[in-house]
N, C-alpha and C positions, 0 to 999 in steps of 0.2 A: 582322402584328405584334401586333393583339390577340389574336389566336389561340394566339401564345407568352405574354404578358403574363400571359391568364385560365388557361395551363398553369401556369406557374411559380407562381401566388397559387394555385391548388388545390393542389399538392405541399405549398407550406409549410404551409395552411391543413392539409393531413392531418399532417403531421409533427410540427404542434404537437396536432392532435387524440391522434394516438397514442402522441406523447411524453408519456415521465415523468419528474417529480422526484423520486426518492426521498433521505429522507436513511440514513445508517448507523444501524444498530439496533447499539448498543454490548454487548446483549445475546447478541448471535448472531451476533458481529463477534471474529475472533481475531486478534492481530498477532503471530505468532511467528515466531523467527529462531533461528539454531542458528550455531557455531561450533567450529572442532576445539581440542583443549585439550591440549596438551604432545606433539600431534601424535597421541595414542591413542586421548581419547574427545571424545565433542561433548558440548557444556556446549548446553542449549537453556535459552529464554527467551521473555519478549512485554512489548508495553509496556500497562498496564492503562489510559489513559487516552488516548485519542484520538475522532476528529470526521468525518463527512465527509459528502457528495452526490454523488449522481451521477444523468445524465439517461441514462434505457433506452426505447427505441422498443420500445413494447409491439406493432407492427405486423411489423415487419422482424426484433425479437429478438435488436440489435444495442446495446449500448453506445456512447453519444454523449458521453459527460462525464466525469468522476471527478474529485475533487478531494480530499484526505486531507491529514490533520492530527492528528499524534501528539506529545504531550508525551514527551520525551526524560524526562524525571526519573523517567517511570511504569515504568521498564525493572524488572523482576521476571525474576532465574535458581534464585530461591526460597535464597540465601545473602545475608545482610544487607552482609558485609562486603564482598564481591563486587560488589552494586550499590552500595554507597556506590563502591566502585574504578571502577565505569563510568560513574558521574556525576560523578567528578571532571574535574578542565583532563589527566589526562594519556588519559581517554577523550572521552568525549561532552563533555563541558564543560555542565553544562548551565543552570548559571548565566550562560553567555555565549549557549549557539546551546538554548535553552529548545524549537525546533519541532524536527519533522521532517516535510518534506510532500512530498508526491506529486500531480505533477497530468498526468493522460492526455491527451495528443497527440492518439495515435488506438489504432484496433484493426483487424489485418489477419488475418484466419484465427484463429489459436490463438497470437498474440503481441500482447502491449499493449509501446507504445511512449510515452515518458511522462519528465516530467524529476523526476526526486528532490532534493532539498534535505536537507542533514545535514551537523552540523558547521559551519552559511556554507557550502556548497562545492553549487552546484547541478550537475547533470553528465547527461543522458541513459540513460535505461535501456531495458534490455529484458526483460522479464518474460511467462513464461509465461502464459496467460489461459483460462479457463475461465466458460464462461457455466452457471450451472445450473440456470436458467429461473426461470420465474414461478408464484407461487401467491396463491391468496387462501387467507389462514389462517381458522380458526374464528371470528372474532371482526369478520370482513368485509374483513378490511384486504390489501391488493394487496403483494406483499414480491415481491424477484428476489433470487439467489444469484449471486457472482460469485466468482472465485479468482485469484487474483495468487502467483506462485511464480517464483524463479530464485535468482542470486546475484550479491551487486557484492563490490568490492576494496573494503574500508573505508579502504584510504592513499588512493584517489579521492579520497576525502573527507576528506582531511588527520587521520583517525585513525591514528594510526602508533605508538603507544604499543606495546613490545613488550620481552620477555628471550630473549637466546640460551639454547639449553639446550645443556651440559656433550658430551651424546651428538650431536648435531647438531638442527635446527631450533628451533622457537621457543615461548613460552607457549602464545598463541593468533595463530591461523592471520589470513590476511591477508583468505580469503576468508568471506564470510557467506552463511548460506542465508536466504533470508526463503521465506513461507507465510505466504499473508494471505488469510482466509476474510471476505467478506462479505456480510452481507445485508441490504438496503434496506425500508423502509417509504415505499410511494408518499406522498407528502404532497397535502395537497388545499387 
C-alpha cells in the first residue's frame, strides 16, 4: 500500500513540476468568426477584447485547462452600423449577456470538447484543436500556440434574429464558423 501511496505523490508531484499556467497574450490571441450573408458572401469578424488561461503539461504536450472570456460588445465586422445591429436585444444583447466564455472539458486526439456560454444559453461543444507547441521567445519568456476551430448553430443559443429573403433563404445564415488562434505566456 505505500508502495502505491509514494507512486501516486510522485505522478502528481511531476505533473505539477511540468505543468503550466499560461495566461492569453491578447497580442497574439485572434477571436475570429465568419457568417454567410444573403446566402452569397461571408461577412467575417472578431471580438477585440477578451481574457483567458490555461494549464499545458510542458512534459506530455497535452492541454489540461482552458478557460476564455470575451466581451460581446468588442464584436468588430469593420461596418459601424453593423455592429451597433449585433450588439443590440435583437442579436447579442449585450447590455444583458455582456460575456461570452469557454471553458474545456477535456481534449482527445485532435478534438476539444468544452461548454460555451453566449447569450445566457450555456450548451456543449465541439471544436477542432490544434496544438502548435512550445517556444521560448527572444526575451526568455516560455509561450505555447494553441487553435480552436469549428461551427455552432447561433438559435442554440437563443440568437435567432433573422429576414426572409424574397428569392428564398435568409439575411444571415444560422450557422457560424469560429477560428480562434492562441497563444499563452507561461506565468511564474
Amino acid at each position: 500500500m505505500k508502495i502505491k501511496t509514494l507512486l501516486a505523490t510522485s505522478l502528481v508531484a511531476a505533473s505539477a513540476l511540468f505543468g503550466g499556467n499560461y495566461a492569453v497574450d491578447p497580442t497574439h490571441t485572434s477571436t475570429d468568426f465568419s457568417v454567410k450573408h444573403m446566402m452569397i458572401s461571408t461577412v467575417k469578424g472578431n471580438f477585440a477584447t477578451f481574457s483567458g488561461n490555461f494549464e499545458y503539461d510542458e512534459a506530455t504536450k497535452k492541454l489540461k485547462s482552458l478557460n476564455g472570456t470575451i466581451e460581446a460588445a468588442s464584436i468588430n465586422t469593420g461596418i459601424k452600423d453593423r455592429d451597433d445591429h449585433l450588439r443590440s436585444a435583437d442579436l447579442f444583447d449585450t447590455a444583458q449577456y455582456p460575456n461570452i466564455a469557454f471553458v474545456l472539458d477535456e481534449v482527445k486526439g485532435d478534438k476539444a470538447y468544452g461548454k460555451l456560454t453566449l447569450h445566457g444559453v450555456t450548451k456543449p461543444v465541439v471544436l477542432a484543436y490544434e496544438n502548435g507547441g512550445m517556444v521560448t521567445d527572444p526575451w526568455g519568456k516560455q509561450r505555447v500556440g494553441l487553435g480552436l476551430s469549428g461551427k455552432i448553430n447561433r438559435s442554440d443559443f437563443g440568437i435567432t434574429w433573422n429576414k426572409a429573403l424574397e428569392a428564398g433563404g435568409v439575411v444571415v445564415s444560422e450557422s457560424v464558423k469560429l477560428d480562434i488562434a492562441i497563444e499563452g505566456v507561461l506565468q511564474k
